[in-house]
BAVOTI-902604 format. One line per field, with one value per residue (C-alpha): residue number from 1; residue in three letters; x, y, z. Coordinates in steps of 0.5 Angstrom, whole numbers. Layout:
N
k [NUM / ...]
r [ALA / ...]
px [X / ...]
py [Y / ...]
pz [Z / ...]
***
This chain:
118
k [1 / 2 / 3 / 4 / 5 / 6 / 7 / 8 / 9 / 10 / 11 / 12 / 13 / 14 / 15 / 16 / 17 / 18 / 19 / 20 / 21 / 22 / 23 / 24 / 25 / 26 / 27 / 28 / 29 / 30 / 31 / 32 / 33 / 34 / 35 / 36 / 37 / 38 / 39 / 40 / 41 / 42 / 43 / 44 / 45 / 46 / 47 / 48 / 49 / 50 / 51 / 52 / 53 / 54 / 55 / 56 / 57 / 58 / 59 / 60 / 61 / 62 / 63 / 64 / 65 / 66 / 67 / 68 / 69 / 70 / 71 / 72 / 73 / 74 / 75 / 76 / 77 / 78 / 79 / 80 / 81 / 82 / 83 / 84 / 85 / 86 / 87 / 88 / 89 / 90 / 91 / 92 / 93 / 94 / 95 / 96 / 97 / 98 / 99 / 100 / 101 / 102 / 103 / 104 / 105 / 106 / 107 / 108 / 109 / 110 / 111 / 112 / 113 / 114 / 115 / 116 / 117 / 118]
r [UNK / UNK / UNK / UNK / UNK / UNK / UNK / UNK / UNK / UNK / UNK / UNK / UNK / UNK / UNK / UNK / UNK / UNK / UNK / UNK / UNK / UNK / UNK / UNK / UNK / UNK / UNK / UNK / UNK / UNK / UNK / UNK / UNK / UNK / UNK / UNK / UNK / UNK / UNK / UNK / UNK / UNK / UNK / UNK / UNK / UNK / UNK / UNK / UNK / UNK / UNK / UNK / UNK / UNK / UNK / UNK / UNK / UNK / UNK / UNK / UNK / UNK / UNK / UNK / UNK / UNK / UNK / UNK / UNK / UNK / UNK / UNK / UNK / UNK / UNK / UNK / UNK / UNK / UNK / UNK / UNK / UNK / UNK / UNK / UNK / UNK / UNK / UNK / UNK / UNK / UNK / UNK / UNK / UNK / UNK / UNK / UNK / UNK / UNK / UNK / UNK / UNK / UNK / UNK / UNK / UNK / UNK / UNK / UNK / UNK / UNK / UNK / UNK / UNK / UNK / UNK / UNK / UNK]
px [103 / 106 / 105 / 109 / 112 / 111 / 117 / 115 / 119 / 123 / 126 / 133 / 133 / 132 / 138 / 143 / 141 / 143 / 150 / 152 / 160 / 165 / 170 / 173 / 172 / 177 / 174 / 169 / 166 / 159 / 153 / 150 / 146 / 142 / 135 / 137 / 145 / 149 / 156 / 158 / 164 / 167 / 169 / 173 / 170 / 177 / 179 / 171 / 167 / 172 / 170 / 162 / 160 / 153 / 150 / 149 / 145 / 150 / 152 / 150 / 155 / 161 / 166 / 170 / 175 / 173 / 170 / 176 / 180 / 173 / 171 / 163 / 158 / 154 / 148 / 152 / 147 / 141 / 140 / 144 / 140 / 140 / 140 / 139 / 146 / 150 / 149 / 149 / 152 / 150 / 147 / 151 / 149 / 148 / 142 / 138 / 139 / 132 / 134 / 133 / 142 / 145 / 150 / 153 / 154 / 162 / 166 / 169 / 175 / 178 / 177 / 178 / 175 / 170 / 169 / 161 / 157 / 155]
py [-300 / -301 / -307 / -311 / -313 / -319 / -321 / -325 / -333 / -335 / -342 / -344 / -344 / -337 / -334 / -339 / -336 / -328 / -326 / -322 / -321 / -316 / -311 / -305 / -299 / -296 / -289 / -285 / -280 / -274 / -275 / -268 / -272 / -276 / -274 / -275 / -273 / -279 / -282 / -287 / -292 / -297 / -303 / -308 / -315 / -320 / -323 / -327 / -321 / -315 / -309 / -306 / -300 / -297 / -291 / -290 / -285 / -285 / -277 / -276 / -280 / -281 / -277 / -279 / -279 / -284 / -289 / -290 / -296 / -298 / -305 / -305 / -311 / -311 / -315 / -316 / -321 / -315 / -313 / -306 / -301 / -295 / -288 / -282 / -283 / -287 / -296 / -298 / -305 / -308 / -305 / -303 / -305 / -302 / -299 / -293 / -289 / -286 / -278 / -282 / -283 / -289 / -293 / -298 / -305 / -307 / -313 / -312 / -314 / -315 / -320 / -322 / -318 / -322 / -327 / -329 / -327 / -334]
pz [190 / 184 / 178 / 175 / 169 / 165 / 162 / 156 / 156 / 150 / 149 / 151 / 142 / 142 / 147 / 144 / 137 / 140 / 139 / 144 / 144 / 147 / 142 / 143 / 141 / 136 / 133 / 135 / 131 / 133 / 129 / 128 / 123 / 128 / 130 / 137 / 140 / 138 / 136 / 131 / 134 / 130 / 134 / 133 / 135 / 133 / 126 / 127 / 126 / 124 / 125 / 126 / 126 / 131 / 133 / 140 / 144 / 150 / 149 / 156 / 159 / 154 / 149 / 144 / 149 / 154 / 149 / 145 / 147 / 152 / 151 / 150 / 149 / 143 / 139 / 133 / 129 / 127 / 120 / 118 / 119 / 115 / 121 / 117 / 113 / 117 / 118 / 124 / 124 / 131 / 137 / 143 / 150 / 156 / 161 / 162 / 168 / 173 / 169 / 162 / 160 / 158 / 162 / 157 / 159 / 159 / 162 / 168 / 166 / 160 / 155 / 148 / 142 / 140 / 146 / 145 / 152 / 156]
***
């Protein structure tokens, strides 16, 4: 028998206060500096926001190569937070998978930088 999580209520108030919008990908660079394998990305979240930067533990699963370009979905209102010398901006999305890999939370189809998650 396994026992089940108690997921925690928020109001209606707290979700409408996070700010969870889809940008694009547009450089990636490796982050040798960090604890765990991580990426910097820079992503452009349209002429609203602008560009954020974030550090992500998705090595596993993605390169430099495969993240250019991909739109990504993003907590974007966080405080910076200083990772060794780098700060990360905003927090990209996405779900861990039963061997501990990130798998990042994309649309489905592409939608404008910017456009706030409902």
């Amino acid at each position: 028998m396994t026992a089940e999580k108690v997921i925690t209520t928020i109001s209606w108030d707290d979700f409408v206060r996070v700010e969870l919008r889809v940008g694009t990908v547009s450089a990636v660079e490796e982050f040798p500096e960090a604890r765990k394998p991580a990426l910097k990305l820079w992503i452009n979240f349209g002429p609203e926001i602008g560009e954020r930067k974030s550090s992500a533990q998705i090595t596993d699963l993605y390169d430099r190569e495969s993240l250019i370009g991909r739109q990504v979905i993003a907590l974007v209102n966080v405080p910076s937070r200083q990772i060794g010398p780098f700060i990360s901006e905003c927090l990209v999305t996405g779900f861990h998978r039963d061997d501990g890999h990130v798998v990042l939370a994309i649309p489905d189809s592409e939608v404008p930088n910017g456009a706030r998650l409902s």
